[in-house]
N, C-alpha and C positions, 0 to 999 in steps of 0.2 A: 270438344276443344282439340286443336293439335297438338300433336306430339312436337315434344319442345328438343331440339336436335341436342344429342350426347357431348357435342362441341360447339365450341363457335367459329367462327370465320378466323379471329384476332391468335384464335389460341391454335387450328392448324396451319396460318403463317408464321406461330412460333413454334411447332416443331416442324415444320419445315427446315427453317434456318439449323436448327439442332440436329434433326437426323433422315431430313431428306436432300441427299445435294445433288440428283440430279434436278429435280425441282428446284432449286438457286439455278442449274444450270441453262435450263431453258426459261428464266425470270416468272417463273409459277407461282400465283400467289391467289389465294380463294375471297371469293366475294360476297358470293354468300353459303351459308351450312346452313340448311333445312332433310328433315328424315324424308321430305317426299322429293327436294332435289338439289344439287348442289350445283354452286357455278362458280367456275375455277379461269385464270384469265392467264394467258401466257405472253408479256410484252414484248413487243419485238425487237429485237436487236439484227444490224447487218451480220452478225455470227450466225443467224438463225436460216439466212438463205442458202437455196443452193442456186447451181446455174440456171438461168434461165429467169431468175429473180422472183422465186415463188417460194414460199417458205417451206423449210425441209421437212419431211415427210417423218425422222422423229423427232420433232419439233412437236410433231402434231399429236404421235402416240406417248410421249412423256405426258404430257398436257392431258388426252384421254385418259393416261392411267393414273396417274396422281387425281382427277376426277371421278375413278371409280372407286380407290380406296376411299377419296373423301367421302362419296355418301354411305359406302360401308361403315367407317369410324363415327358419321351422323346417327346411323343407326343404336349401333353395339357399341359406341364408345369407344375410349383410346386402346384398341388391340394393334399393339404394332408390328404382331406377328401376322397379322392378314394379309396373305399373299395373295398375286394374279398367278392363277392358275388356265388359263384364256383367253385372250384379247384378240380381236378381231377389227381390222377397221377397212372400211372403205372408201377410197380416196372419190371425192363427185364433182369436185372443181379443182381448178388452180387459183389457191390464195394469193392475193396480192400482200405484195409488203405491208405489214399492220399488226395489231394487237389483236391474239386469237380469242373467245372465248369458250369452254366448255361446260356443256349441263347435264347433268349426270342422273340418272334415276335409277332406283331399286325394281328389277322385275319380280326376284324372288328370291326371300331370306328365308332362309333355315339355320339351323342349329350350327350347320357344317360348311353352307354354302350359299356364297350369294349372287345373283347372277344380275347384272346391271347393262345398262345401255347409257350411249351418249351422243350429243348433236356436239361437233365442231363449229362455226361461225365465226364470221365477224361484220362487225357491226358497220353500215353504211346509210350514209344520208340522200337521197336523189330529190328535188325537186321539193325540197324542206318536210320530206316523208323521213321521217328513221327507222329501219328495220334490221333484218339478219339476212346474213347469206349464210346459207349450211353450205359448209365446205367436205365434212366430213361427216360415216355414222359409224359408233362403234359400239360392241359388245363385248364385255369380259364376265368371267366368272371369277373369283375370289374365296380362299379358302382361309375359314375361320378356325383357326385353332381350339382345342376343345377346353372351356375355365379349366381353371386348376379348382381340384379337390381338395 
């Protein structure tokens, strides 16, 4: 059987609102919470471009990294002290104006650290086909504070 994820979708868009606001700021809001992957969606707003009409670059990395804490808190639960200690991303296209979304997955959790990857996208119809366009990949690592004793 799987592992039933430490949160759900409902309850990290309500701390968001409560104590994540750059997440309000790039309209971030999680779709789904699962321990093997999470997928986090950032709506678009004409705030969100820059010149040239392609959506801003940290548009992209808010969105990545509110998707890495997410599947870290999927894992271990509500640690709100779980920091990015690492992010890396790589830009692969130019997004058009739209709603981004990001999927998140655990490479490897330890005691102290957790090191995750993520696909950027968004979603496109061609020819009554629906698919993804990966726009972006990214890697952070995540430091887990130690329980309290």
């Amino acid at each position: 059987m799987a592992k039933q994820s430490e949160i759900t979708a409902e309850e990290f868009n309500q701390f968001i609102e409560r104590d994540l606001p750059f997440a309000r700021i790039f309209n971030i809001a999680a779709v789904e919470m699962q321990p093997e992957a999470v997928v986090l969606c950032a709506s678009h707003t004409a705030d969100g471009l820059r010149p040239g009409g392609t959506i801003a670059g940290p548009v992209m990395m808010g969105l990545a990294d509110a998707a890495l804490y997410a599947v870290v808190i999927a894992n271990i639960g509500m640690v709100k002290l779980a920091v990015t200690t690492n992010l890396s991303i790589n830009f692969l296209r130019k997004p058009r104006p739209g709603d981004l979304y990001c999927r998140a997955k655990i490479l490897k959790l330890g005691k102290r650290l957790a090191v995750c990857e993520a696909s950027i996208y968004y979603l496109h119809e061609d020819e009554d086909r629906i698919g993804e366009e990966l726009v972006a990949h990214v890697t952070g690592t995540y430091s887990i504070p130690p329980a309290d004793k």
